[in-house]
N, C-alpha and C positions, 0 to 999 in steps of 0.2 A: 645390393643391399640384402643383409638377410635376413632372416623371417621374423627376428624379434624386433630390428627397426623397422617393419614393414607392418608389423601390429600396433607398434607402436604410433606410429603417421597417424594408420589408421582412425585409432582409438583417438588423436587430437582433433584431426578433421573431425568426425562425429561428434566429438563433446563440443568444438567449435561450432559446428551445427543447432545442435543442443541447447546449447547458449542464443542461438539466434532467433531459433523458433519463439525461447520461451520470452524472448525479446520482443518481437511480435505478438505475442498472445497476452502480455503486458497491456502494451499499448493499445490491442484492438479492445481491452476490457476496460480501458484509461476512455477510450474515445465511448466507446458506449455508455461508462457512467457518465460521463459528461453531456453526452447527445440527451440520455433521459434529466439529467440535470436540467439542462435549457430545455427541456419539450415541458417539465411540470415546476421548475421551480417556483413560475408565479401566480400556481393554479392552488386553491384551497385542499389539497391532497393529502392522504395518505403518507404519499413518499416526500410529501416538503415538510410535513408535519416531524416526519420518522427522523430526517435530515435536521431538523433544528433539533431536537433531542438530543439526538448524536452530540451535534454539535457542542451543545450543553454541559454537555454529561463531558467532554473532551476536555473541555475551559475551565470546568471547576478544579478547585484549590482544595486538596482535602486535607491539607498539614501545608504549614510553612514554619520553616526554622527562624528565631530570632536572635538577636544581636548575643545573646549568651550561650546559644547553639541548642536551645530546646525547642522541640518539635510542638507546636499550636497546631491543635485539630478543632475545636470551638469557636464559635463566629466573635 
């Protein structure tokens, strides 16, 4: 092999790597919101308070188009 398929490899095994770690640091951030999820969700908190906010603020509707294709922002 010579030297530019040998960088080459290289450089996939690492980005292959790369991808896996960030794979993992995903999930360890996936498990930890969720572990403080279930440790406060059904306590009077801050962070359930902050969480239904969110949430809120996620669900609203702030325009929807109607059957003639104009855009409603008004309740």
């Amino acid at each position: 092999m010579n030297q530019t398929a040998t960088l080459i490899k290289k450089t996939q095994s690492l980005n292959h790597r790369i991808e896996e770690i960030e794979q993992m640091e995903e999930t360890m951030w996936f498990q930890r919101s969720r572990q403080n999820w279930l440790t406060d969700e059904d306590r009077n908190s801050v962070f359930f308070h902050e969480k239904a906010s969110q949430r809120s603020r996620a669900n609203r509707l702030q325009q929807i188009q109607n059957s003639l294709g104009q855009w409603i922002e008004d309740d």
